[in-house]
N, C-alpha and C positions, 0 to 999 in steps of 0.2 A: 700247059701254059707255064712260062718262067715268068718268076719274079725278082727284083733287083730293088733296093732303097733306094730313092731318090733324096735329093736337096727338094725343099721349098721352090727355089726357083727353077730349078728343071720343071718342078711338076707346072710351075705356071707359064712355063715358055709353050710347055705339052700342050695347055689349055686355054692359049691364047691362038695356038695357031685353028682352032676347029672355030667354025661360025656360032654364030647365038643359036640359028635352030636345031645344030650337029648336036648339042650340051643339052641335057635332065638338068631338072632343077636341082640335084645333090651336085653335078658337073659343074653348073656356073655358082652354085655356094660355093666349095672346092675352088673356082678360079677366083671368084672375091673375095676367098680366105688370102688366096696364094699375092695375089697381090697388092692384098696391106701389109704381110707379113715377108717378104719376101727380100732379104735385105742386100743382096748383090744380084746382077747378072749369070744366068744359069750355068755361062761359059766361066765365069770366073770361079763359080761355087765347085764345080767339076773337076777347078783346076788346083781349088783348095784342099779339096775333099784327097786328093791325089798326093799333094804335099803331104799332108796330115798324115797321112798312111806308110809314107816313103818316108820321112825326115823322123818323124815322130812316134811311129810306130804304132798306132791309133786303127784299131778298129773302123771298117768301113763305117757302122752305122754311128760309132761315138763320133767320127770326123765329119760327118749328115747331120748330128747333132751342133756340132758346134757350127757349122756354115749356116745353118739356118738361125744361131744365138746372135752371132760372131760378137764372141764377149770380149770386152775391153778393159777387163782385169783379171788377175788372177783368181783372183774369189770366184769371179762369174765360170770361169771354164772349170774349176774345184766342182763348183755346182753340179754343170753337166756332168761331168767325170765321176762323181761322189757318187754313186751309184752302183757302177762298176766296180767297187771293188778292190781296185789296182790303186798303189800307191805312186803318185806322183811326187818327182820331189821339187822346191823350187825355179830349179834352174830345168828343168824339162816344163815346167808350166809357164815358166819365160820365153823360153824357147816357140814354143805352142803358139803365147802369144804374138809373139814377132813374127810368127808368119801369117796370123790372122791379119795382125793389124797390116801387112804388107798387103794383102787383099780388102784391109776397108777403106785403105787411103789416109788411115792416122797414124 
């Protein structure tokens, strides 16, 4: 069996399309998580997740991370990031955010 990280909203588009009696009750917790929390369209997070990766050089699952945050400051993506490791500097965590914020519409 392969596996791949998903965004939040992929996994909830996953889990919207199956019926209510297809879903366990962990399935439709998982899909009630997925869609309170879930803060763009799964096509768009896909398409963020992609940017991050290519413009930014961001780890699949750090760019999973922030699509699912999508912070709206530098501190906040510091946050996610801050774990990792890797030193970011300023203007790469500007950068970062300018393509976020081009996928939240601010």
């Amino acid at each position: 069996m392969d596996s791949k990280p998903i965004a939040t909203a992929e996994a909830r588009r996953i889990l919207e399309r199956a019926s209510e009696e297809e879903l366990g009750e962990f399935q439709r917790r998982t899909r009630d998580y997925t869609i309170k929390f879930s803060k763009i369209q799964a096509s768009k997070a896909e398409k963020l997740i992609r940017d991050l990766g290519e413009k930014h050089q961001l780890e699949r699952k750090d760019a999973i991370q922030i699509a699912n945050c999508m912070p709206s400051s530098i501190e906040e993506i510091r946050t996610v990031l801050a774990i990792k490791g890797r030193m970011f500097t300023t203007e790469q965590l500007q950068g970062i955010l300018k393509t976020v914020s081009a996928y939240s519409g601010t």
